[in-house]
C-alpha positions in Angstrom: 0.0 0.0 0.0 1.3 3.5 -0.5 1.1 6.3 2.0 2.4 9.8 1.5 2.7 11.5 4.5 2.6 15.3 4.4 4.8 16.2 7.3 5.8 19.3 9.5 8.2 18.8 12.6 8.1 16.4 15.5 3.9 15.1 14.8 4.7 14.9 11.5 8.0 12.5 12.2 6.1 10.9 14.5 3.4 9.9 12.4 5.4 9.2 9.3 7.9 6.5 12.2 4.3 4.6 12.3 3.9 3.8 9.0 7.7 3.4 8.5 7.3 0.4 11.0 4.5 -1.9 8.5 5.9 -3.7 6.2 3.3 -3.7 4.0 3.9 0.0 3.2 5.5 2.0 0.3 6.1 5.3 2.5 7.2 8.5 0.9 7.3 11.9 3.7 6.6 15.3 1.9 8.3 17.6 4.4 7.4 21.0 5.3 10.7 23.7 4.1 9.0 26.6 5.6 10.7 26.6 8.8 14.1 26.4 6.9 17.3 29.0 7.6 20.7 30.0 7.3 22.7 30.1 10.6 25.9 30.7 11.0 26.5 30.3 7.4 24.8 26.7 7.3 21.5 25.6 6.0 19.4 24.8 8.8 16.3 22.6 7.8 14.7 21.6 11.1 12.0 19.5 9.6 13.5 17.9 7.3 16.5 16.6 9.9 14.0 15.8 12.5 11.8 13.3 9.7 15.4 11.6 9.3 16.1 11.3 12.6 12.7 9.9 14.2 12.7 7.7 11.3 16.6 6.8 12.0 15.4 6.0 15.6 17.7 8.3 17.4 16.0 11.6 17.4 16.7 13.8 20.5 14.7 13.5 23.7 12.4 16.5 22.8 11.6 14.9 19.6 14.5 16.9 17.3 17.7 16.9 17.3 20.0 13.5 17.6 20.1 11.5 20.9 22.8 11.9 23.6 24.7 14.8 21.0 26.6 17.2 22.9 26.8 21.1 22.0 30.1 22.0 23.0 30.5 23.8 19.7 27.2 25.5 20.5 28.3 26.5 23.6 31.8 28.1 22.4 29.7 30.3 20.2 29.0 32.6 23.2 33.0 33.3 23.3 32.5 35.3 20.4 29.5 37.2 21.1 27.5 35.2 18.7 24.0 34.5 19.3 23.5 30.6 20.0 20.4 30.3 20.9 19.3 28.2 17.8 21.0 24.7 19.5 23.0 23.3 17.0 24.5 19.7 18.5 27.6 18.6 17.5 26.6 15.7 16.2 23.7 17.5 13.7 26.2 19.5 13.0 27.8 17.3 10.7 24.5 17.1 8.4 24.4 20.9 8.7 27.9 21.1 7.2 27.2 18.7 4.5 23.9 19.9 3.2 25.9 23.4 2.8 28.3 22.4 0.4 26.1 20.0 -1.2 24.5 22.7 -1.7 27.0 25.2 -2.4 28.1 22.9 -5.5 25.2 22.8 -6.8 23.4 19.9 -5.4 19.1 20.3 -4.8 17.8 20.0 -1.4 15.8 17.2 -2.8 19.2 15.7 -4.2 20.9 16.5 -1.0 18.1 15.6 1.2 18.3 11.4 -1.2 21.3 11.5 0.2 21.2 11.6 3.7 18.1 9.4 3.8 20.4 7.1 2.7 23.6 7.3 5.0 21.0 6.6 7.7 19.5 3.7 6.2 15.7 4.5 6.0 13.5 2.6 3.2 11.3 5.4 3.4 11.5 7.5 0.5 12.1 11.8 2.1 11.6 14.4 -0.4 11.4 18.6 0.8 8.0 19.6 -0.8 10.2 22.0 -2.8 13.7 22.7 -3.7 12.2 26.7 -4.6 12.9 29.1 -1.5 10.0 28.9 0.8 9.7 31.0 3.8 7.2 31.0 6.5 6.7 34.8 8.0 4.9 35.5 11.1 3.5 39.0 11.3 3.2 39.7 15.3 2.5 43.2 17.0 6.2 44.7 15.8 5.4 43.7 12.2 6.6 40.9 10.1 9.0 37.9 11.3 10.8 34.8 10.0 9.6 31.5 11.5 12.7 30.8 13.5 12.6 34.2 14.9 9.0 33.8 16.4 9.6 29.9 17.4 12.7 29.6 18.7 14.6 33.1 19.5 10.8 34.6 21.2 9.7 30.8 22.4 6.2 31.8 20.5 5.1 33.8 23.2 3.7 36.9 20.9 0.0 37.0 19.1 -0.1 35.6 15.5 -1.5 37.9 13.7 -0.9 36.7 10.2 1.0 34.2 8.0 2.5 34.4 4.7 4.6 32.1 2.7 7.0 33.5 0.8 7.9 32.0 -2.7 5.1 29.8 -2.3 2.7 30.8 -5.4 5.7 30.4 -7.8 7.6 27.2 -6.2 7.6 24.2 -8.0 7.0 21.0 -6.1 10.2 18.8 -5.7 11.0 16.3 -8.0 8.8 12.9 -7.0 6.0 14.6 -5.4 3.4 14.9 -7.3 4.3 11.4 -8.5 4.2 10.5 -4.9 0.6 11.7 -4.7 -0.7 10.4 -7.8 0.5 6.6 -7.5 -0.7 7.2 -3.4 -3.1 4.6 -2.1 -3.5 7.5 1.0 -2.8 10.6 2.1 -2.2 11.4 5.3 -1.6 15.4 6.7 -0.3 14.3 10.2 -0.5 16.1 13.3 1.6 18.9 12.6 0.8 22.5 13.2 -2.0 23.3 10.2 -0.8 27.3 10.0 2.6 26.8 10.5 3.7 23.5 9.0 1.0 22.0 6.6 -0.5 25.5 5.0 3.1 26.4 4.3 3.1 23.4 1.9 -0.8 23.7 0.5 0.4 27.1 -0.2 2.6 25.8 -3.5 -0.6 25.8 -6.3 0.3 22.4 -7.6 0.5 20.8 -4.2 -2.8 22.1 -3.3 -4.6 21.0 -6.5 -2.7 17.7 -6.6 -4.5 17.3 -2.7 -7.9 18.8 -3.7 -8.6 16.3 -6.2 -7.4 12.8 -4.6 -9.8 10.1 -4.0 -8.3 9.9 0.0 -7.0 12.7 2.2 -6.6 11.9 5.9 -5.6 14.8 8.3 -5.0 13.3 11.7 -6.0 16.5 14.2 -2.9 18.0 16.1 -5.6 18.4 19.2 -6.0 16.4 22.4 -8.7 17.2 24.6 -8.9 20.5 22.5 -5.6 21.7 23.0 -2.2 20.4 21.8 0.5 18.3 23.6 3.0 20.4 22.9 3.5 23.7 20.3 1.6 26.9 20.0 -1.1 25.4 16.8 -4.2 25.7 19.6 -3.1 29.2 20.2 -2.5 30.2 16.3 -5.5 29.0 14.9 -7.5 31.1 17.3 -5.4 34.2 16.9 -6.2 33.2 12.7 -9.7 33.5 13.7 -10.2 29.5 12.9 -12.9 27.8 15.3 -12.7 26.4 18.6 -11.3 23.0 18.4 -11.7 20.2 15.9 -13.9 22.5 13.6 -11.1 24.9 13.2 -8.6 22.0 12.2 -11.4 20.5 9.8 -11.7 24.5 8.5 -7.5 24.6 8.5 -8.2 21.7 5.5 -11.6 22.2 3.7 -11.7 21.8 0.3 -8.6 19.2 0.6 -9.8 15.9 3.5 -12.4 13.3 3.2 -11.7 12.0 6.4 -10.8 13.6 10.1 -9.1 11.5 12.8 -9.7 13.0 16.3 -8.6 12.3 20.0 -11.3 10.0 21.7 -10.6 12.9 24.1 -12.6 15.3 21.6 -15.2 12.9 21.1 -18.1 14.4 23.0 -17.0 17.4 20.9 -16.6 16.1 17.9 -17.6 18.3 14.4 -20.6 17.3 12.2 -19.4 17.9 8.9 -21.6 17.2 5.7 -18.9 15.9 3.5 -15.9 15.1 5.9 -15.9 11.5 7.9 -14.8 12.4 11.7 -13.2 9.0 13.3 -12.5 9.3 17.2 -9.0 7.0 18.7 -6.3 7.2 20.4 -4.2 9.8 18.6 -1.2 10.1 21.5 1.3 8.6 18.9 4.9 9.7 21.2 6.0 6.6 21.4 6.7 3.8 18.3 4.1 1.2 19.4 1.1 3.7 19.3 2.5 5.3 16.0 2.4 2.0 14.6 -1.0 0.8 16.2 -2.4 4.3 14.8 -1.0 3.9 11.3 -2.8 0.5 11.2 -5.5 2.0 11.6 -5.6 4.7 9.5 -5.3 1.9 6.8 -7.6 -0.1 8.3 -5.4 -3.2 9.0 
C-alpha cells in the first residue's frame, strides 16, 4: 500500500515512524521547508533533519535533534559574542555542514536531502515539498518575522497575527511529489501544526490542487482534549480566527480531506461535517508502538 505522509516537525515524524514500521507499506514523507534557515552560514532545515532522525530512531529526547549529542560547539559560540540560541548539536552539526556544500556545489535540497536518507539507512522514501525558497513569515505586534525568529529566538510567546509564505505561489514541487501523490493509495496530513507546518506546503498551487482532487485525504487532528500536547497550533489557529477546536482543524483543510481522525478525548465534541468522515482514537502517537498501532488504523489493518 502507499502512504504519503505530508509532514511538519516532531507530529509529523512521528506519524510518518508509524507507518515506516509496516511492512506492507511503500512510505514517501513530503516535508514542510517553511521553517528552513541560514545560521551561521549553514543551511538549517529543522523538519527535514527531524523526519530523518525519528525515522533513523535516534532523534533527541524532545523529539529533534539526535540522541545523547553534545553542543560544546554550540556553547563556544557565546565566546564570540555570537547568538547561540538556535542549538546546534555537534553531532547535527555534521548534516548541517554537508547539506551546505552540497549545496554550495550545486546539489538540490531534494538531491541532497536522497542522500542523507540514505547514510542513515531509512526505506522510506524523504523528499522537501520543494527545492524553490519557501519562507514561512509571522507578522506579530512589531510587524513581520521569519519562523525561527518567532519559534525559537521569542519561544512563540507573541500574538499571530498573520502568516505568509514567501515563494510559495511560484515554487515548484520537488521532483517525485506529485508522482508520490498520484500513484498514493493515501494521504495522510499528520498532526503537525496546520498554519505553520502543513499550510506552508498547500500554499505551493500544484501541491494544493494535486490534494484537492485525490480520491483519500486523511488529516490526523494536532488536538487532544482541544488543545495540543506540545506547540503553540491551539493558540495560532484562534489568533487566525479559525474555530474552537476540531472545527477549526477541519476549516485549516476544507476543500482538501475526506476524512478527520480525532482524540477520543474530543469525542463528545466532535464536528458534524456534511462531506468530511470524523473517526475518534487514540491519537497520542509519542512513542513507536502507538504510532504503529495508529497507522494500522488509518489503513484499516
Amino acid at each position: 500500500m502507499r502512504i504519503v505522509v505530508m509532514s511538519g516537525g516532531v507530529g509529523g515524524a512521528r506519524m510518518a515512524r508509524g507507518f515506516g514500521q509496516l511492512s506492507e507499506i511503500d512510505l514517501t514523507v513530503v516535508v514542510n521547508v517553511g521553517d528552513d534557515a541560514d545560521n551561521h552560514g549553514l543551511r538549517i532545515s529543522p523538519d527535514l533533519d527531524t523526519v530523518v532522525y525519528t525515522l533513523a530512531g535516534i532523534e533527541g529526547p524532545h523529539g529533534w535533534g539526535r540522541v545523547e549529542d553534545t553542543f560544546a560547539l554550540n556553547e563556544e559560540l557565546a565566546r564570540f559574542g555570537l547568538d547561540n540560541t538556535f542549538q546546534l548539536g555537534d553531532r547535527d552539526l555534521a548534516l548541517k555542514l554537508f547539506r551546505t556544500d552540497a549545496m554550495a556545489n550545486g546539489s538540490t535540497l531534494s538531491g541532497v536531502t536522497e542522500v542523507v536518507s540514505r547514510s542513515f539507512g531509512l526505506g522510506a522514501r524523504i523528499i522537501p515539498v520543494t527545492d524553490d525558497r519557501l519562507r514561512t513569515m509571522i507578522r506579530i505586534g512589531e510587524g513581520w518575522i521569519s519562523f525561527q525568529e518567532y519559534f525559537v529566538t521569542r519561544r512563540f510567546q507573541d500574538e499571530v497575527l498573520d502568516v505568509r509564505y514567501d515563494g510559495a505561489q511560484t515554487a515548484p514541487p520537488a521532483p517525485g511529489v506529485l508522482a508520490a501523490l498520484e500513484a498514493a493509495d493515501m494521504v495522510v496530513i499528520a498532526p503537525s501544526n496546520p498554519p505553520l507546518s502543513i499550510w506552508p506546503m498547500t500554499a505551493i498551487p500544484e501541491l494544493r490542487e494535486a490534494l484537492a482532487v485525490h480520491p483519500s485525504v486523511t488529516a490526523v487532528s494536532p488536538l487532544i482534549g482541544g488543545k495540543t500536547v506540545k506547540g503553540p497550533a491551539d493558540v495560532v489557529m484562534a489568533s487566525l480566527g479559525l474555530p474552537e477546536g476540531n472545527a477549526g482543524v477541519a476549516e485549516a483543510y476544507a476543500g482538501l480531506i475526506d476524512r478527520l481522525v480525532i482524540d477520543l478525548a474530543d469525542s463528545d465534541h466532535a464536528p458534524s461535517l456534511d462531506d468530511i468522515e470524523v473517526v475518534a482514537t487514540n491519537t497520542l502517537i509519542k512513542e513507536p508502538a502507538a504510532a504503529a498501532r495508529l497507522a494500522r488504523e488509518l489503513i484499516g489493518s
